[in-house]
Residue, then its C-alpha position, 0 to 999 in steps of 0.5 A: x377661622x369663623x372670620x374666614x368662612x364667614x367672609x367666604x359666605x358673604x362673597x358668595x352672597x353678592x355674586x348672587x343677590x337679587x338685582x332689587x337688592x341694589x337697584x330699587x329701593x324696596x325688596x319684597x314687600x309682598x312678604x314685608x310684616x312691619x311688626x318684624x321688620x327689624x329682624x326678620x330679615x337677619x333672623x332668615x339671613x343668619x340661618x342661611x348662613x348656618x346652613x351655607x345656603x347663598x342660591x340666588x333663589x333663597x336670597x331672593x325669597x328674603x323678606x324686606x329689611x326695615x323700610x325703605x332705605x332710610x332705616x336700613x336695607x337689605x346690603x346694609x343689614x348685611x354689612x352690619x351683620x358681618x361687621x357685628x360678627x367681626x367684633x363679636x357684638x350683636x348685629x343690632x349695634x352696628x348702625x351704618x349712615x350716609x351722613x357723617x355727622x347725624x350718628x353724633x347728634x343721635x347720640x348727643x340727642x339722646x344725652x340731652x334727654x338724659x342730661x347726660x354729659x358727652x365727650x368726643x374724642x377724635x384723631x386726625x381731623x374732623x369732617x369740614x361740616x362738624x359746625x360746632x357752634x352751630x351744633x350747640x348754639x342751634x341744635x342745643x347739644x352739649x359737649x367737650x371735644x378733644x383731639x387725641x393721638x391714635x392709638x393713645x391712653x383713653x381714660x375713665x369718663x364721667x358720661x358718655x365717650x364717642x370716639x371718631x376717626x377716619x379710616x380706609x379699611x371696613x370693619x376695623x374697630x377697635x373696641x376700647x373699654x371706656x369708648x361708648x361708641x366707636x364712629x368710623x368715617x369711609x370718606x363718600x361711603x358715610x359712617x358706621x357706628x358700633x355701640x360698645x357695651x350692654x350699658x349703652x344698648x339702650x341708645x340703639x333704637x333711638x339712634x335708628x329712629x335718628x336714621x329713620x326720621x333724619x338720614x338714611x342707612x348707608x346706600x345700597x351702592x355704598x354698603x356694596x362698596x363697603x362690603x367688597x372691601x370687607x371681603x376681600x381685607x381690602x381698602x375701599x376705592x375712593x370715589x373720584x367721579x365727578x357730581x357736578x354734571x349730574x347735579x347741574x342737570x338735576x337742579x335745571x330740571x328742578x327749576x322748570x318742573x317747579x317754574x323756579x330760577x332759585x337754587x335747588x338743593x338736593x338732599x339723600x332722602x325727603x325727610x333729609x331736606x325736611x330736617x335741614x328746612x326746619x333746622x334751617x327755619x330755626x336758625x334763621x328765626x334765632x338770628x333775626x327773631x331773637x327771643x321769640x317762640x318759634x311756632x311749627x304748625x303741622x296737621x296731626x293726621x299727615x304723613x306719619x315722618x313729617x309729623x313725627x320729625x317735626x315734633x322730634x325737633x320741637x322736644x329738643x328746644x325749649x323755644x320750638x313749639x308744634x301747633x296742630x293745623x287741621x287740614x282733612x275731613x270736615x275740616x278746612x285748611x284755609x280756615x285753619x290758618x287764619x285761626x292759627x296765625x291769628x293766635x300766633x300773631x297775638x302771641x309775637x311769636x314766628x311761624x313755620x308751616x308745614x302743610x300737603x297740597x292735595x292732603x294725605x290720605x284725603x287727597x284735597x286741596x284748598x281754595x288757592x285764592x282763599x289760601x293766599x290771602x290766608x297767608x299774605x293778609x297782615x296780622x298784628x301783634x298785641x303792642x300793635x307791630x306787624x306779625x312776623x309773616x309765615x313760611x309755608x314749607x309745601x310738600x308737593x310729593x303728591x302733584x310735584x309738577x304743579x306750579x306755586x313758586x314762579x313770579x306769576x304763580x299763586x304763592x310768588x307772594x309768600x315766603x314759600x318753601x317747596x320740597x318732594x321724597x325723591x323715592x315716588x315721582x322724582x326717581x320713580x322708586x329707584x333712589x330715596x333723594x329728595x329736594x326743595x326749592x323756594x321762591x324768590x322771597x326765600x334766598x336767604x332761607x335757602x341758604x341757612x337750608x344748605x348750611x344745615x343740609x351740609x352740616x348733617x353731611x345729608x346732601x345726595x350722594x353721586x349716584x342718586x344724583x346721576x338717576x335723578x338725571x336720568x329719571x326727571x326729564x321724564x316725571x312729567x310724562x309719568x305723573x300725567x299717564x299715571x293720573x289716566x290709570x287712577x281716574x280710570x279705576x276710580x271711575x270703575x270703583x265708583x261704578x262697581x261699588x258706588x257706597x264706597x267713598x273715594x277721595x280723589x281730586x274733581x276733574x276741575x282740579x285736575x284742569x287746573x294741573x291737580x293729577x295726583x295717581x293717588x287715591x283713598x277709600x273708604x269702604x261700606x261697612x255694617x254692623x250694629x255698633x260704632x264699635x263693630x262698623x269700624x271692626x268690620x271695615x277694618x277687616x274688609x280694607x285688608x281682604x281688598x288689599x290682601x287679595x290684590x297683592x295674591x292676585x297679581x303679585x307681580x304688580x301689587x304690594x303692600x306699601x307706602x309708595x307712590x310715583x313707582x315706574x310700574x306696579x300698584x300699591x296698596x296700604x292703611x294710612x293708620x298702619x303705615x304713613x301714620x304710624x307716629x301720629x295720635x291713634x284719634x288723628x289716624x286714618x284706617x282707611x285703604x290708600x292705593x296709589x297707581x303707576x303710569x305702567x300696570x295692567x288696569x283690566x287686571x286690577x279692575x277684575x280683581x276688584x269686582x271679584x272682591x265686590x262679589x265677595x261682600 
């Protein structure tokens, strides 16, 4: 009977759920409070269901759940939540995914750790990508895997059971005593996880970060599917529409946005195709480098999930290390990678460089020339061999449209490989899929790429693949006027409040194709002491963004986001893109990031009258 009501109530909800709910990937973030992020959301859900309350005004007054899409949604928390009570489990071990097969390495991962021993117990058949000997002989996890008939005795073992079948229907686990974790594969949808016992609820929050740093939460589209089926104790419709036009049309637009004619791969989230590039780095450097330390270098200050993925890889191999490349500030990213290559040389060992042009949140960008010399000039070893060359992995979320990889362009030389989060400038905020594209000197690195793309089942799912279609053609258009807006306002920052130092590209760089609608401040501050100077600022960099998100709401918010179709948004680098990244490398400064679609006069207003307040 609780069953029946509750599938009743969730009926209703999606008759009447926000339209953001499927259609951005933000919801709310006006009322968005990080700290409670994984739970306020459901804590103000279930109380909406105690009380039968599904009016649309009230499911839209929700705050935002997790963040982005990568750890989880809205349509994904609920389709967990319903799933929890089902089974008569907590919300918090249900764990839905995109991708079949990073639930298991979450958990195998966490075994490692643990020098814990894992079974895989599974029925019918395995997804095609499970790549075993790649997941043990790369990724370095451990485990027996046994095919079982369903329905068939599972005994006592001595570590961890995970058990995977797939299946048509949404929900239906049956949770045995001795299986650890239940895995469900739905065909296109993804996977969903239930951790079994109060024993193993210590996995639960390295599992989600797993799904934060390398994946995402089942998609909103899906997890509607997911929760129709549910509803209604249906099977779910198997997805027969056709990716390949969309994707064709992606990967050309790719192609001549970066100025490439290489293959272009297309993964659910940025941090998706970061993990297959570095996993697909590694693999490459085992085969052709053997024996050699693989050296990942990566500024400690730059955003917080390719800092924190890159280091996460690192721990699990005994041959990856992470070298920190200081890029910001006082410091020069040219000059900093010829000392690191210099010191990698003399050790033989392999380098991976991870690096963002312009830099975040200082928004800078290197001498191009000095650069490439940095990257191309030959090093030595001790014995006197030529050093193994660097791949410079180039994250051009920032400036997505300038051009580093064709035949006549500033890095043709160099084993260059260039990706972008598909949530800012690629999809404009309506889909998290990411991309990346190398130069001709990396086709063969490519192709370990989508080796390790398809094996964590992460590739774009059709949709994001069809708004990708729709929303590339028009990227460059929108970076250019969102760039007008920015220099506007920061010329107008520049004018009101001339103590404050604005990090912005210079009007040469953005003649040399450098308009990023980015741009970071650092604000005037007093007080007697370091200690009080820096307090002071701090409080000062929320009243301003406080203020802009209560003057207009409809436009400002409080958020990471960058590339949006409309809007404006604001937020602290050390509490949000830095969250993973060392206190002494954060940076608490404000980072406002502006739209080709917004009202400047308005924002302009606001900010003199916050001037006026100082």
């Amino acid at each position: 009977m609780k069953e029946n009501k509750m599938l009743i109530y969730i009926n209703e909800v999606l008759k009447n759920m926000p339209a953001g709910w499927l259609s951005i990937t933000t919801h709310r973030l006006d009322i968005y409070d990080e700290k409670l992020a994984k739970v306020q959301f459901l804590q103000e859900f279930e109380s909406l269901f105690n009380s039968n309350n599904y009016d649309a005004t009230a499911l839209n007054a929700l705050p935002t759940a997790y963040d982005y899409i990568r750890l989880g949604h809205p349509l994904s928390c609920v389709l967990e939540w319903a799933i929890a009570k089902l089974q008569h489990v907590n919300a918090q071990n249900v764990i839905s995914f995109d991708s079949k097969t990073i639930p298991v390495l979450a958990i195998l991962r966490k075994n490692l750790f643990q020098n814990k021993k894992t079974q895989i117990l599974y029925s019918g058949t395995l997804p095609t990508c499970f790549d075993v000997q790649t997941i043990q002989e790369v990724y370095g996890y451990h485990f027996e895997l046994k095919q079982i008939e369903k329905g068939s005795e599972i005994p006592a073992f001595d570590g961890s059971t995970i058990f995977i079948s797939e299946e048509h229907n949404i929900g239906d686990f049956n949770l045995h005593a001795n299986i650890d974790f239940h895995i469900q594969l739905h065909a296109h949808l993804g996977s969903i996880l239930v951790v079994n016992g109060e024993e193993n609820e210590d996995y639960i929050s390295d599992i989600q970060h797993v799904r934060r740093r390398e994946t995402i939460a089942m998609t909103p589209a899906n997890a509607l599917i997911a929760l129709k089926a549910l509803t209604a104790q249906t099977t779910f419709d198997v997805n027969t529409t056709t990716v390949e036009p969309n994707k064709k049309l992606v990967v050309q637009a790719i192609n001549k946005v970066t100025n490439t004619n290489t293959k272009a791969l297309v993964a659910s989230s940025g941090l998706s195709i970061q993990y297959a590039i570095l996993m697909g780095l590694i693999h490459d450097a085992l085969e052709n480098h053997k024996g050699k330390t693989i050296k990942i270098i990566v500024p400690p200050n730059c955003y917080g999930g390719t800092n924190d993925q890159a280091r996460r890889v690192a721990a699990c191999l005994d041959n990856v290390d992470i070298v920190d490349l200081l890029v910001d500030g006082d410091n020069d990213m040219v000059q900093s990678i010829h000392s690191v290559l210099d010191q990698i040389a003399s050790q033989d060992a392999v380098p991976y460089i991870i690096a963002e042009i312009p830099t975040n949140p200082r928004v800078e960008v290197p001498n191009l020339l000095e650069l490439q010399e940095a990257l191309t000039k030959q090093r030595k070893t001790p014995t006197g061999e030529i050093a193994i060359d660097p791949v410079f992995i180039l994250d051009q979320t920032f400036c997505p449209n300038v051009h580093f990889l064709g035949e006549e362009d500033i890095l043709s030389s160099v084993r260059t490989i260039s990706f972008a989060s598909g949530s800012k400038f690629p999809s404009g905020g309506k889909c998290t899929a990411g991309y990346c594209v190398g130069n001709q000197k990396t086709i063969a690195l490519i192709e370990k790429i989508e080796k390790h793309l398809t094996l964590c089942d992460n590739e774009a799912t059709a949709l994001q693949y069809e708004i990708l279609a729709e929303q590339l053609p028009s990227m460059k258009q929108r970076i250019i006027d969102a760039y007008k807006n920015t220099r506007a306002f920061v010329n107008f920052i520049h004018e009101t409040l001339p103590e404050a130092k604005i990090n912005f590209v210079s009007e040469e760089l953005a003649e040399q194709g450098f308009t990023p609608s980015v741009f970071s401040l650092d604000l005037p501050t007093k007080g007697n002491t370091d200690e009080e100077k820096e307090a002071y600022k701090r409080k000062l960099n929320l009243k301003l963004i406080h203020l802009m998100i209560s003057q207009i709401p409809n436009e400002s918010k409080f958020c990471v986001s960058y590339g949006q179709l409309k809007g404006c948004y604001w937020t602290i680098p050390a509490t949000s893109t830095q969250g993973t990244t060392k206190e002494g490398d954060k940076d608490y400064i404000v980072r406002a990031s502006l739209s080709p679609n917004l009202d400047l006069e308005m924002h302009k207003k606001v900010f003199s009258e916050f001037v006026k307040s100082i």
